[in-house]
C-alpha positions as CSV (number, residue, x, y, z in Angstrom):
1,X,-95.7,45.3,46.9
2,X,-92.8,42.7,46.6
3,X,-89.0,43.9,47.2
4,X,-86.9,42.2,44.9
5,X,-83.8,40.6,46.4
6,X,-80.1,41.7,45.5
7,X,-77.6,38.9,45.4
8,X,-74.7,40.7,47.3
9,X,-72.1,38.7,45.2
10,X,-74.2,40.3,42.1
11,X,-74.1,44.3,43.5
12,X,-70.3,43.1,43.9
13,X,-69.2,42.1,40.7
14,X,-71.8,44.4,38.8
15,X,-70.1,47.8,40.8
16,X,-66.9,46.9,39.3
17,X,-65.7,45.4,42.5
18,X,-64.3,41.4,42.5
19,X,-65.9,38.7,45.1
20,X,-62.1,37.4,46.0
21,X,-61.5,36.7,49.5
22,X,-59.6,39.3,51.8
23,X,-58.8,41.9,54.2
24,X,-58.0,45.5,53.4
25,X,-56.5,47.5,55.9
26,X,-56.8,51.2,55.1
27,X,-53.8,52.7,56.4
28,X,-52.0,56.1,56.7
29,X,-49.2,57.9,55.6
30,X,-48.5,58.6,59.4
31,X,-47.7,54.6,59.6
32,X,-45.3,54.6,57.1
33,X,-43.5,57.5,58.2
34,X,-43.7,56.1,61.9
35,X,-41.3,53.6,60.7
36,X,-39.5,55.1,58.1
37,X,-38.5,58.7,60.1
38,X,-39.4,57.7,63.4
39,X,-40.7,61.6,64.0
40,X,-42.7,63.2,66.5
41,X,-46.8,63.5,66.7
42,X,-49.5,61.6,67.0
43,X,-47.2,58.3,68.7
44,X,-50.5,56.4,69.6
45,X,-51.9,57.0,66.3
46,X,-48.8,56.6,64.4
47,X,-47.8,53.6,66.1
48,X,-51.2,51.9,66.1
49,X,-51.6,51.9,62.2
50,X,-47.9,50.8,61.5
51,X,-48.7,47.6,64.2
52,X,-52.2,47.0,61.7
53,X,-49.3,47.2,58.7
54,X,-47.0,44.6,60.3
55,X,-50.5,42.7,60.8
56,X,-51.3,43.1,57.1
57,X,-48.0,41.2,56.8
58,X,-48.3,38.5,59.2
59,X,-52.2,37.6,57.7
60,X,-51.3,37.3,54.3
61,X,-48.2,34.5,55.4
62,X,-50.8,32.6,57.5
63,X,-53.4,32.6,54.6
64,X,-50.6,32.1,52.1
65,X,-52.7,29.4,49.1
66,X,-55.9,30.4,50.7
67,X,-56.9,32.3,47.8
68,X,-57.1,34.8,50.1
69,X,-55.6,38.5,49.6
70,X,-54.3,40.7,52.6
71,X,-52.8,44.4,51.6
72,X,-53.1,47.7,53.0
73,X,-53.8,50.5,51.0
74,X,-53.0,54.3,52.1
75,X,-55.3,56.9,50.5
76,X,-52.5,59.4,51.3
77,X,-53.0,63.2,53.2
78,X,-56.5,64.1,52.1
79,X,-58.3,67.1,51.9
80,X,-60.7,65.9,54.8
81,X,-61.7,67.0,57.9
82,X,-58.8,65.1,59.7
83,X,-56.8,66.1,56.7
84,X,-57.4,69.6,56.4
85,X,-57.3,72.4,53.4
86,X,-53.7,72.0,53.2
87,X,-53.4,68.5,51.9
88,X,-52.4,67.9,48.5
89,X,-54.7,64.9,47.5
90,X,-58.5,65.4,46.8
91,X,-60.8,62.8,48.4
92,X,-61.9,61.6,44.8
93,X,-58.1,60.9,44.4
94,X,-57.4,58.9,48.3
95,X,-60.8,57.1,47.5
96,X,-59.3,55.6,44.1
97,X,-56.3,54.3,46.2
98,X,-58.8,52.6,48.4
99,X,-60.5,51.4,45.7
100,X,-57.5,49.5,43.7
101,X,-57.3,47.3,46.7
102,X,-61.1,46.2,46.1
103,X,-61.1,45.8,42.5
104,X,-57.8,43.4,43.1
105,X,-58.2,39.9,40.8
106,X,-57.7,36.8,42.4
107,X,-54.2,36.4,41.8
108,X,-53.2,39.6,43.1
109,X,-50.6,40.7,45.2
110,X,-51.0,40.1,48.8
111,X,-48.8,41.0,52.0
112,X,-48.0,44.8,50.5
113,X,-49.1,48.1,51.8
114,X,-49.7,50.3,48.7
115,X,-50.7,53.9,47.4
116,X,-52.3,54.3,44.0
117,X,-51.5,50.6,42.5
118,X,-47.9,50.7,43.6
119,X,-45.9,49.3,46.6
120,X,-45.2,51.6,49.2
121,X,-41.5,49.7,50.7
122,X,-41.5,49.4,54.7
């Protein structure tokens, strides 16, 4: 029996998803609050993701008319296991955050850290 092949630039653009050129961090709420409230909890973590943000940043400047897109995107607290029962986003809902960021054209934004299509300011 022969396999047939799948172009991975095919499965790309048939799922919806765009072949552009780019890093996606996926971030945390945790991150933007480490810099924003400078709070207690989870320093290591906190302070690990908000240094990937400031990364996201830095990329996107040194790939600046590269054609090449650097963003982070936050799903926000989800009902996960790390997330627990009290969160207030579903997983359908953090996973369409995620998602934006893939389906992004090629002249989309880049250097931003966002939540549901929209900037999320640092």
């Amino acid at each position: 029996m022969q396999q047939e092949r799948l172009d991975p630039l095919h499965a790309l653009t048939a799922s919806g998803l765009r072949a552009v050129p780019g890093v996606l961090d996926v971030t945390s709420d945790a991150s933007v609050d480490a810099l924003s409230e400078m709070g207690g909890g989870s320093p290591g973590y906190r302070v690990s993701k908000a240094g990937v943000n400031a990364l996201v940043r830095m990329l996107a400047a040194e790939t600046a008319g590269a054609n090449v897109l650097v963003n982070a995107a936050c799903p926000g607290w989800v009902r996960t296991d790390m997330g627990g029962p009290g969160a207030p986003r579903s997983v359908a809902q953090g996973a369409a955050s995620v998602l934006w960021g893939c389906r992004l054209p090629p002249d989309g934004p880049t250097g931003g850290v966002f939540r549901d299509g929209h900037a999320i300011p640092l």
